[in-house]
BALOBA-1460 file (C-alpha; in Angstrom, 3 decimals):
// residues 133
<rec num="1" residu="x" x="-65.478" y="-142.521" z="33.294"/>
<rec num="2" residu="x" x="-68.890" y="-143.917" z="34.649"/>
<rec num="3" residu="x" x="-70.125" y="-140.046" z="34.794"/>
<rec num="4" residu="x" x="-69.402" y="-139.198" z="31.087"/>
<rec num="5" residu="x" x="-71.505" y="-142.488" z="29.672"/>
<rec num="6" residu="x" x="-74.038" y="-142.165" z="32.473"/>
<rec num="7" residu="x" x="-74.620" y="-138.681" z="31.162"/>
<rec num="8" residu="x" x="-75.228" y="-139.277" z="27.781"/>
<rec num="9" residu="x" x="-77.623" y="-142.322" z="28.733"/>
<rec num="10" residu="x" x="-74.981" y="-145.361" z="28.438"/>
<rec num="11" residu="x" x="-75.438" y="-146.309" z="32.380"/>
<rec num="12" residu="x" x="-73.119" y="-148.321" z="34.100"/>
<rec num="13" residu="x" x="-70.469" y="-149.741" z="31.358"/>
<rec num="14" residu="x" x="-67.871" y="-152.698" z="32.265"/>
<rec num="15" residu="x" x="-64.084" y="-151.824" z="31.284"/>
<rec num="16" residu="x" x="-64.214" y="-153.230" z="27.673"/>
<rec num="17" residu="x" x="-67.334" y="-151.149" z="26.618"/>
<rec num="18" residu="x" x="-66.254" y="-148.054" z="27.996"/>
<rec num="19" residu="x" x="-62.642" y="-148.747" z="25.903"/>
<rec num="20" residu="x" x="-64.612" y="-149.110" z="23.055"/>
<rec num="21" residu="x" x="-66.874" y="-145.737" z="23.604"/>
<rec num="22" residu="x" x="-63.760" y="-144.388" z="24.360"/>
<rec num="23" residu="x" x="-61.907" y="-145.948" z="21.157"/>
<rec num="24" residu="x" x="-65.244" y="-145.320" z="19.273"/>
<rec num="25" residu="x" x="-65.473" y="-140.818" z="20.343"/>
<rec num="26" residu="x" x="-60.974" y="-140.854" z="19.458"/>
<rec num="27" residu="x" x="-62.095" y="-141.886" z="15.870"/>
<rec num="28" residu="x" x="-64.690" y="-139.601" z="15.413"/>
<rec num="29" residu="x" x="-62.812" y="-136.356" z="16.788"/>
<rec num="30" residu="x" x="-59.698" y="-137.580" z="13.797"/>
<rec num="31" residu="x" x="-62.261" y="-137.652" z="10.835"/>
<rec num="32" residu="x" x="-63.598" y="-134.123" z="12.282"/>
<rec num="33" residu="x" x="-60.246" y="-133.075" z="12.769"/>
<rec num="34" residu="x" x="-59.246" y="-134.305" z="9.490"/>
<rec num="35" residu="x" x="-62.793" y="-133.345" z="7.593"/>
<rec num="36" residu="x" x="-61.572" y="-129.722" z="9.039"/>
<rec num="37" residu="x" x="-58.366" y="-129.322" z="7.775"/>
<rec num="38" residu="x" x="-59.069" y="-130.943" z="4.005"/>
<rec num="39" residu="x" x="-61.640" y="-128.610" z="4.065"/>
<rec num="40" residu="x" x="-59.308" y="-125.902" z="5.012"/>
<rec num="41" residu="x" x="-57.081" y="-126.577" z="1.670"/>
<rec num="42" residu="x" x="-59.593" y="-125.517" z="-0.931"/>
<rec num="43" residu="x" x="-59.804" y="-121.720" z="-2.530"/>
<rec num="44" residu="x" x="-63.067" y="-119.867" z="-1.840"/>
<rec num="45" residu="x" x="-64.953" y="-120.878" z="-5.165"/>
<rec num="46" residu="x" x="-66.082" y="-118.182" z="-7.279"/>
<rec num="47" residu="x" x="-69.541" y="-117.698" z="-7.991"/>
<rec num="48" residu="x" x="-70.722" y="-118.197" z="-11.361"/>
<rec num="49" residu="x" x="-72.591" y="-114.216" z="-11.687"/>
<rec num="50" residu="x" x="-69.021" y="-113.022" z="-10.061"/>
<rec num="51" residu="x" x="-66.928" y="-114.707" z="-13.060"/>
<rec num="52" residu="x" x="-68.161" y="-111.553" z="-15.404"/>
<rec num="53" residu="x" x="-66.060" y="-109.387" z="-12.876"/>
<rec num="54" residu="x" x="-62.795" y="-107.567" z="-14.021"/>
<rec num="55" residu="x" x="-59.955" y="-106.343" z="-12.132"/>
<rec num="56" residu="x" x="-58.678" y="-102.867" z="-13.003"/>
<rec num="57" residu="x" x="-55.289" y="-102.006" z="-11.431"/>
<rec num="58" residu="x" x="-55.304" y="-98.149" z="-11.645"/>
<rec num="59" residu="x" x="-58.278" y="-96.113" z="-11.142"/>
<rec num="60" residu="x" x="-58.068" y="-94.024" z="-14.048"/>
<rec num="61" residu="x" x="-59.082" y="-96.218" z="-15.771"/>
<rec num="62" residu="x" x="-62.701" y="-95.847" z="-14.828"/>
<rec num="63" residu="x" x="-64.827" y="-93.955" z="-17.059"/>
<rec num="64" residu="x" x="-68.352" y="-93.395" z="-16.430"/>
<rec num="65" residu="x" x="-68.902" y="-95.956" z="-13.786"/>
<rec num="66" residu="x" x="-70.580" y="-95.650" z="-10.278"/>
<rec num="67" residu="x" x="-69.135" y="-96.085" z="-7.399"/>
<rec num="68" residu="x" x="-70.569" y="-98.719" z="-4.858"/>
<rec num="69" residu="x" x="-68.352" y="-99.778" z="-2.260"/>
<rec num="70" residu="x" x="-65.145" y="-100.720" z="-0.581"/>
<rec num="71" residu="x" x="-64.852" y="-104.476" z="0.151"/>
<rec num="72" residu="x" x="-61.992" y="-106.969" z="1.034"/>
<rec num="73" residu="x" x="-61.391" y="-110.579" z="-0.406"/>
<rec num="74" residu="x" x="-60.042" y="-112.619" z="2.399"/>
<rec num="75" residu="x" x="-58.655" y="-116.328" z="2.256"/>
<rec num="76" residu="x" x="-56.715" y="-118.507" z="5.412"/>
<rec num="77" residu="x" x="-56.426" y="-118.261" z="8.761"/>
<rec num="78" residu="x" x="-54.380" y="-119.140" z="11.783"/>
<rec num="79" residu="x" x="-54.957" y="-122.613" z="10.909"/>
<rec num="80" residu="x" x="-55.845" y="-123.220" z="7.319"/>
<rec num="81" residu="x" x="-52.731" y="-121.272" z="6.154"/>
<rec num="82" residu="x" x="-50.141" y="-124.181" z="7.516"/>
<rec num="83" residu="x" x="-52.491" y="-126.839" z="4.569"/>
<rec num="84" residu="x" x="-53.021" y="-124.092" z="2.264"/>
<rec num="85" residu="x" x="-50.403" y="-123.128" z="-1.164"/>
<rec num="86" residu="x" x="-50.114" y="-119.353" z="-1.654"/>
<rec num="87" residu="x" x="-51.632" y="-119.923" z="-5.029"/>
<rec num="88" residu="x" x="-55.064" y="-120.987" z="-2.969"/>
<rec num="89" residu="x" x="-54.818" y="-118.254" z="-0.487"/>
<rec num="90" residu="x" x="-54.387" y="-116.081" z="-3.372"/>
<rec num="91" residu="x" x="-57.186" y="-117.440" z="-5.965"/>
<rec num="92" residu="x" x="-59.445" y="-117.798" z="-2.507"/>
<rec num="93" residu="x" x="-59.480" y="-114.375" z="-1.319"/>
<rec num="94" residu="x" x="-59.621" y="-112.559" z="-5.173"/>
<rec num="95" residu="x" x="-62.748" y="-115.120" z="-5.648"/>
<rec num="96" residu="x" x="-64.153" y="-113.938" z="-2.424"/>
<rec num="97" residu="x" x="-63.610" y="-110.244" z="-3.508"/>
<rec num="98" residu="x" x="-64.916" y="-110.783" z="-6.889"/>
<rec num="99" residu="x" x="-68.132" y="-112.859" z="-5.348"/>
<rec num="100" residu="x" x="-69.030" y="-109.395" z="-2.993"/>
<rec num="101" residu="x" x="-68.694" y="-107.299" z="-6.096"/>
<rec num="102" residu="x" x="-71.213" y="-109.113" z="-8.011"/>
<rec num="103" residu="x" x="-73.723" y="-109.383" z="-4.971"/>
<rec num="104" residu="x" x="-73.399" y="-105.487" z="-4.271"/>
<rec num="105" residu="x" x="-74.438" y="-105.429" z="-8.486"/>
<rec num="106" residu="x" x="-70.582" y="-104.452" z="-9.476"/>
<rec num="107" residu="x" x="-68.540" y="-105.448" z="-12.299"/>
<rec num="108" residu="x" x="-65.465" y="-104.059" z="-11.678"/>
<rec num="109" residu="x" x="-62.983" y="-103.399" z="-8.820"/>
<rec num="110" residu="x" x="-59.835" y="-101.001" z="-8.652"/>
<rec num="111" residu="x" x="-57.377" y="-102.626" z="-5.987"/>
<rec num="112" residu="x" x="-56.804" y="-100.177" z="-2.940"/>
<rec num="113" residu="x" x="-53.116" y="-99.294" z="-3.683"/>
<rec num="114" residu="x" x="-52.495" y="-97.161" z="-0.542"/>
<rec num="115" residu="x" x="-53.614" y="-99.391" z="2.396"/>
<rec num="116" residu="x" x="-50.966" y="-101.776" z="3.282"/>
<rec num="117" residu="x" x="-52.444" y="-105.448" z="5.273"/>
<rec num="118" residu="x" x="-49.805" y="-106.775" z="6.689"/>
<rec num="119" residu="x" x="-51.308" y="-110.402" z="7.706"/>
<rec num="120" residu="x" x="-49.098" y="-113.635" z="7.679"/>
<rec num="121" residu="x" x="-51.800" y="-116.433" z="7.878"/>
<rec num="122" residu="x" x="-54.181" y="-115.140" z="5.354"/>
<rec num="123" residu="x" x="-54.152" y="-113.416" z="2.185"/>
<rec num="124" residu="x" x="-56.114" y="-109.738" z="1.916"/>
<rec num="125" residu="x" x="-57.025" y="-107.866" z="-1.130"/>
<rec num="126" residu="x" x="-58.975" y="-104.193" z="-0.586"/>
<rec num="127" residu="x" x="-60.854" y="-102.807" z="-3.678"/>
<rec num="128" residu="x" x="-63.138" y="-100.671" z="-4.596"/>
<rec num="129" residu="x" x="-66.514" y="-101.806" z="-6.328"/>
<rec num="130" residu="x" x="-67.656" y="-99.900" z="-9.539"/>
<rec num="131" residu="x" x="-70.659" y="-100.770" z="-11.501"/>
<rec num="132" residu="x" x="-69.651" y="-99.411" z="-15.304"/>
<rec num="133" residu="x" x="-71.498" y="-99.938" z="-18.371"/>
């Protein structure tokens, strides 16, 4: 172990010190390893301009709006899904969908009925962005 705390400017280190800088590096790669994770749990938080946003289920229902784009809302992954409830994957990625609408200036979206995501560690919504009046 003389090489790794030579490296990083330790120099030669008896047996105890070198436990302890070994103890010392265990402890900090748990609290990033746990810092991770926690921070893994959580829903995407919604903006506060995206709030204003409404989700309309069938496009007909869109009268004189204009048409801006085609996003996704996407929450979890390979990891984060194992700490996450459904209810946060789901609240996570419609927040992230509704926080793209209101940056591309939208105040609606029309879920993409048609397309089927087929994803089991994260949760996928595809919509369409309107601006209406």
């Amino acid at each position: 172990m003389y090489w790794v705390f030579s490296s990083i400017g330790y120099g030669k280190l008896d047996k105890d010190q070198e436990t302890e800088y070994l103890l010392m590096l265990l402890r900090l790669i748990k609290l990033s390893t746990l810092a991770l994770l926690l921070s893994s749990c959580s829903a995407i938080p919604i903006e506060d301009k995206a709030k204003s946003v409404r989700i309309i289920p069938y496009p007909e229902n869109i009268k004189g709006c204009e048409y801006i784009k085609e996003a996704f809302g996407l929450q979890g992954n390979i990891i984060s899904y194992w700490f996450t409830s459904n209810t946060k994957l789901v609240n996570g990625a419609l927040n992230d969908l509704k926080n793209k609408a209101a940056e591309a200036g939208g105040n609606v979206i029309v879920f993409e009925e048609d397309r089927e995501v087929d994803f089991t560690t994260s949760t996928v919504f595809i919509g369409y962005i309107y601006r209406c009046k």
